[in-house]
MILUMFI-567265 format. One record per residue (C-alpha): residue in three letters; chain; x, z, y. Coordinates in nm, 3 decimals, padded with zeros to 5 digits. Layout:
+------+------+---------+---------+---------+
! code ! unit !      c1 !      c3 !      c2 !
+------+------+---------+---------+---------+
!  ALA !    A !       X !       Z !       Y !
...
+------+------+---------+---------+---------+
This chain:
+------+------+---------+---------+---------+
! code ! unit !      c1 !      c3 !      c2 !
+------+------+---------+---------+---------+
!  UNK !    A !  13.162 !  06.960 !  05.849 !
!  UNK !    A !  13.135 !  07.157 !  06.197 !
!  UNK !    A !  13.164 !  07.519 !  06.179 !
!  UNK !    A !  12.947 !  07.653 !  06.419 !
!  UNK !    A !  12.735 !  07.968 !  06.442 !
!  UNK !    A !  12.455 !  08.036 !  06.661 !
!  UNK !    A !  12.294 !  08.413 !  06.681 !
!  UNK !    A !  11.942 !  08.439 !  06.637 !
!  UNK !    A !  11.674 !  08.349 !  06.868 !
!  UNK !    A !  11.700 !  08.759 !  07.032 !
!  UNK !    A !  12.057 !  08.606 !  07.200 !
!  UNK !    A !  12.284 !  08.877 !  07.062 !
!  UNK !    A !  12.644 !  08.857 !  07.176 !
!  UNK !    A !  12.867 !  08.767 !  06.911 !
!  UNK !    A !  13.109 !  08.996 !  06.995 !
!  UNK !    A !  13.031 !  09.281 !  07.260 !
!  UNK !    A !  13.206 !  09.273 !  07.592 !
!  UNK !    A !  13.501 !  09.503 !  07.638 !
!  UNK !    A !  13.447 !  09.584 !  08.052 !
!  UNK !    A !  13.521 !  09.829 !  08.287 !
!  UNK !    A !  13.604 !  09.851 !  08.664 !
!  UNK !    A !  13.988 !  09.918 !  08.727 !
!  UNK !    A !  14.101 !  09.655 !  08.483 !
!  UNK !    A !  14.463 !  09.472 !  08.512 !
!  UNK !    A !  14.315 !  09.144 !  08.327 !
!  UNK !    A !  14.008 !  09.034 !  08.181 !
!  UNK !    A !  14.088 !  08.808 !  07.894 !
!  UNK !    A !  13.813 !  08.549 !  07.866 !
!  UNK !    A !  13.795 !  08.319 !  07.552 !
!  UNK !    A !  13.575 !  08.032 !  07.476 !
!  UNK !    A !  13.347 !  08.222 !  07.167 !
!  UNK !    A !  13.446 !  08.398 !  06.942 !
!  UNK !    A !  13.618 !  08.203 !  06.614 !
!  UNK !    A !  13.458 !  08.190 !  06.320 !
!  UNK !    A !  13.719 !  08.405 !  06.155 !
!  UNK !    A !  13.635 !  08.691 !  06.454 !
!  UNK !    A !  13.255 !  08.617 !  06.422 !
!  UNK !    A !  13.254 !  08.687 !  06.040 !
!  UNK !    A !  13.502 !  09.008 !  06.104 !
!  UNK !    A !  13.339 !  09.142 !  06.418 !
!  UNK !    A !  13.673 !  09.152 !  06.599 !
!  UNK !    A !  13.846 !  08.942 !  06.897 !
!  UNK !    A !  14.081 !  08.699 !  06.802 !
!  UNK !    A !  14.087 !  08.820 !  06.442 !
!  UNK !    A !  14.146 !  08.449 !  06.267 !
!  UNK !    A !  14.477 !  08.429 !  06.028 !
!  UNK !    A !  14.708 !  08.300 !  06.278 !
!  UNK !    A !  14.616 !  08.387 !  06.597 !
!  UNK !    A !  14.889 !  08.486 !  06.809 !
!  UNK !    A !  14.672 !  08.681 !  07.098 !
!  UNK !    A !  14.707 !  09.068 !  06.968 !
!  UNK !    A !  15.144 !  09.006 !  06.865 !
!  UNK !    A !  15.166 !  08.813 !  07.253 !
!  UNK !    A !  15.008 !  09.152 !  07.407 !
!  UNK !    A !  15.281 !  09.365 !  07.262 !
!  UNK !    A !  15.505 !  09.065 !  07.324 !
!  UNK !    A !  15.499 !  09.055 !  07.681 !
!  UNK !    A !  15.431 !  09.386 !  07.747 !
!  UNK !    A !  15.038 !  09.445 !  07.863 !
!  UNK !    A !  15.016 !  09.699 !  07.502 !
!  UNK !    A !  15.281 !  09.985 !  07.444 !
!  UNK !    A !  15.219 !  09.856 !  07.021 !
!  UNK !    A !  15.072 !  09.559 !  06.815 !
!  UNK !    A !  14.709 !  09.617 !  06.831 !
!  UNK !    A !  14.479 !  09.523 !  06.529 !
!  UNK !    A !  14.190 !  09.291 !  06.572 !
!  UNK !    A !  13.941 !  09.524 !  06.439 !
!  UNK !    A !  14.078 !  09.807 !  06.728 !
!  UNK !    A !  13.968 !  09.528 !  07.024 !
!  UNK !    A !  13.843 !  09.838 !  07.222 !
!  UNK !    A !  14.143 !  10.027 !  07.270 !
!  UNK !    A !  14.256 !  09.796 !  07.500 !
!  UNK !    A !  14.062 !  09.984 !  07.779 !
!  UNK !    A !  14.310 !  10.194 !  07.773 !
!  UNK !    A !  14.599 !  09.980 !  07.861 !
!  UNK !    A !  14.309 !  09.837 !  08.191 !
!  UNK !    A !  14.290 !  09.485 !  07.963 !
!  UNK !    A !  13.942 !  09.380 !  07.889 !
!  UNK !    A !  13.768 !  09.095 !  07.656 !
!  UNK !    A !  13.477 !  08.856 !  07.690 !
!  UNK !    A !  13.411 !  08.492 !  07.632 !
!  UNK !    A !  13.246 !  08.252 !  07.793 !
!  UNK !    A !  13.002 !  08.150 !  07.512 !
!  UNK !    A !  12.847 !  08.464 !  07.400 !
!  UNK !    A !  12.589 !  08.341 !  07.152 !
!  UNK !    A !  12.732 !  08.104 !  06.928 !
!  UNK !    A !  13.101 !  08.127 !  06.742 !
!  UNK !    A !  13.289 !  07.826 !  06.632 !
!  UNK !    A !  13.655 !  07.632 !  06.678 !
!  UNK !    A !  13.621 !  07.500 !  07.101 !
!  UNK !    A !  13.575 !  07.098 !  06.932 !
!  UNK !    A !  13.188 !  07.221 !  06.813 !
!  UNK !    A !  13.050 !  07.360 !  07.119 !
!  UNK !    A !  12.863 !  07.209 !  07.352 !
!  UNK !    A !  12.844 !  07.256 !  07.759 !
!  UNK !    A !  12.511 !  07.384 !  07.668 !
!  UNK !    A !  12.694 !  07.698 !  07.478 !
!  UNK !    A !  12.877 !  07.850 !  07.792 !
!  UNK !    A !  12.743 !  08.071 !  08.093 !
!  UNK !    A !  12.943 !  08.020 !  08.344 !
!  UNK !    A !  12.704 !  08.223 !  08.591 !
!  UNK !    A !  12.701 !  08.510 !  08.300 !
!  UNK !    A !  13.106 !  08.533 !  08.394 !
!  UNK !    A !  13.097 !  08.538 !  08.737 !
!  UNK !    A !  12.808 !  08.827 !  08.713 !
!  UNK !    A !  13.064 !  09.042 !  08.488 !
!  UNK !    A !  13.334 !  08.932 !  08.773 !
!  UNK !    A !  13.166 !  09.038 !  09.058 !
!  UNK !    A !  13.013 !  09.385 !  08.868 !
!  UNK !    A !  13.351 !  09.509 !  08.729 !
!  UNK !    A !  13.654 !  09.302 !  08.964 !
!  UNK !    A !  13.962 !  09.275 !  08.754 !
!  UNK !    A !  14.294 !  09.159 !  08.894 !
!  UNK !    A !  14.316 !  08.885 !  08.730 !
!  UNK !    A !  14.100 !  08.691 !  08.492 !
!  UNK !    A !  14.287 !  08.541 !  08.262 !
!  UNK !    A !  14.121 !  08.253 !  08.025 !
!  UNK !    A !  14.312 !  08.212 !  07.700 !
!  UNK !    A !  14.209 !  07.854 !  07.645 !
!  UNK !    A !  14.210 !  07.483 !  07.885 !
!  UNK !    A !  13.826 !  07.455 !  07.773 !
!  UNK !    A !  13.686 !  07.771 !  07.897 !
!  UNK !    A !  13.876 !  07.774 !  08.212 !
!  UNK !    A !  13.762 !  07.407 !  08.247 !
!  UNK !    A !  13.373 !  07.504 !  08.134 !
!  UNK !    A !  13.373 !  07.758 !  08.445 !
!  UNK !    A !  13.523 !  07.586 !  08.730 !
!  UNK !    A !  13.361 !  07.271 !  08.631 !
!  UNK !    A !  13.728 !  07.094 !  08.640 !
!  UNK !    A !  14.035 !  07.021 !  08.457 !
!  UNK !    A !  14.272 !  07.300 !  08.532 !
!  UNK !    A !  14.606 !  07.371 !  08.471 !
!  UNK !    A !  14.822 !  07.640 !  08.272 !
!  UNK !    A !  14.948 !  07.899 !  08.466 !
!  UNK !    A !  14.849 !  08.085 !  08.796 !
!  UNK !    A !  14.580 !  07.885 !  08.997 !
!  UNK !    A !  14.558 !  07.859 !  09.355 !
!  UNK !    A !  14.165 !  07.971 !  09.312 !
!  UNK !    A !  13.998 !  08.364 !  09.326 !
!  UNK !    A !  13.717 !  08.509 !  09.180 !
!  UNK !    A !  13.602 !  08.824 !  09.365 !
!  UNK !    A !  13.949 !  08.871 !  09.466 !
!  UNK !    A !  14.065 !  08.825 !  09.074 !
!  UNK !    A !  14.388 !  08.612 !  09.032 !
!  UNK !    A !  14.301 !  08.309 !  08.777 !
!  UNK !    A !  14.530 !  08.238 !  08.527 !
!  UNK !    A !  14.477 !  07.976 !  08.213 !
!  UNK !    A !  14.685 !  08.068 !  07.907 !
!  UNK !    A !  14.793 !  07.825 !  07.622 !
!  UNK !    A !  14.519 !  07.896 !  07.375 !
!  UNK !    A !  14.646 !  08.165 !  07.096 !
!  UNK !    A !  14.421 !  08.024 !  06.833 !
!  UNK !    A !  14.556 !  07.916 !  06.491 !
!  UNK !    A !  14.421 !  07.573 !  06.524 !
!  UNK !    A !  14.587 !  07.478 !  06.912 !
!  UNK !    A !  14.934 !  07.584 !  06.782 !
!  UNK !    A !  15.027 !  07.221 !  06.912 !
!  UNK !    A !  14.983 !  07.342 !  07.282 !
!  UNK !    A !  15.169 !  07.695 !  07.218 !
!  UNK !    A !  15.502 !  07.608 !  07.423 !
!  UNK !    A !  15.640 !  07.922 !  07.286 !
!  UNK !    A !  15.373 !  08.144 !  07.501 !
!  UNK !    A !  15.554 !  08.073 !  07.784 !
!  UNK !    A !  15.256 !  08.078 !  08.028 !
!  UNK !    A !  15.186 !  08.368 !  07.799 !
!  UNK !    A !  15.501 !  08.543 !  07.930 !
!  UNK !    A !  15.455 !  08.412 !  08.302 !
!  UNK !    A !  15.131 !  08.643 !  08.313 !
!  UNK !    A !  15.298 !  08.973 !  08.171 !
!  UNK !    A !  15.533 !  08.931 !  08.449 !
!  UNK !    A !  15.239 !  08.850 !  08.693 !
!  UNK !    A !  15.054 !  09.160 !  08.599 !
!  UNK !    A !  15.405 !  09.401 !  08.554 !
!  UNK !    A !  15.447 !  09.285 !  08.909 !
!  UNK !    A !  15.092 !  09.420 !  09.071 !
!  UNK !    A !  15.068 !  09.728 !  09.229 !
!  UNK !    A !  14.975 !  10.010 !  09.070 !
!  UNK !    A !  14.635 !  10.115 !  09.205 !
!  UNK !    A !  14.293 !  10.183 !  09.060 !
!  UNK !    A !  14.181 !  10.387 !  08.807 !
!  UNK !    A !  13.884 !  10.297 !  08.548 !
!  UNK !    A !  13.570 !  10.485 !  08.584 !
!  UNK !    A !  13.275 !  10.261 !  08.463 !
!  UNK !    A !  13.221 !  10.091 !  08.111 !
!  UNK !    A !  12.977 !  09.808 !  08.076 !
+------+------+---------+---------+---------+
């Protein structure tokens, strides 16, 4: 049986965005999992490998919990997904479930360094194209594009040891230092 949540008729977000301007990376996800739905916290399902890789590759000075998904403003790392209203595993949504013009709104408004999708669909559900891992040849509003192995429980088969995982924490350790965050959204 699908798992698949959709928020009532009013279109509340799932999750809330975590945005400012001056932001390293902008982490965008597919929707939120069930697990994270249920919890009210990013990337919160047993399993998930997203908040260990952060510490892992450098982008967070300590293992953030799930639940404390808004301290990463601090470290100029953001959160959103691409399919606000509804939460599920990426095999029960529908095209009709992302907002790909939504995105590119939040792009243009708050202009991260580098958006970084942590899954093949929602990269895919944006550009309108297959993509591949790693650091793409295409810009959004000057923002580097970069499509991570999913960290999700359930795509451990495409993990490859979060090696494009690692590629971006060198990417970003290797930008300039420059702006500083002023506006929340």
């Amino acid at each position: 049986m699908a798992h698949l949540s959709r928020t009532p008729a009013a279109r509340t977000a799932v999750l809330p965005d975590v945005l400012a301007t001056g932001l390293d990376v902008v982490f965008c996800g597919s929707a939120a999992g069930r697990k994270s739905a249920e919890l009210r916290a990013y990337y919160a399902g047993p399993g998930n490998k997203f908040w260990p890789m952060l510490h892992e590759i450098g982008l967070t000075p300590q293992r953030i919990a799930a639940h404390d998904y808004r301290q990463l403003l601090r470290y100029k790392l953001g959160l959103t997904d691409l399919a606000k209203f509804v939460s599920g595993a990426d095999a029960h949504l529908t095209r009709g479930d992302f907002c790909a013009e939504s995105l590119r709104r939040k792009l243009a408004k708050f202009r991260p360094r580098v958006l970084a999708f942590t899954s093949k669909r929602a990269a895919r559900e944006f550009f309108g194209h297959d993509v591949d891992y790693g650091l793409s040849s295409l810009q959004v509003y000057d923002a580097l594009v970069f499509t991570l192995s999913s960290p999700s429980g359930l795509a451990s088969g495409y993990w490859d040891q979060g090696r494009h995982w690692h590629e971006l924490g060198r990417l970003v350790r290797s930008l300039p230092r420059a702006r500083a965050s002023h506006s929340h959204g």
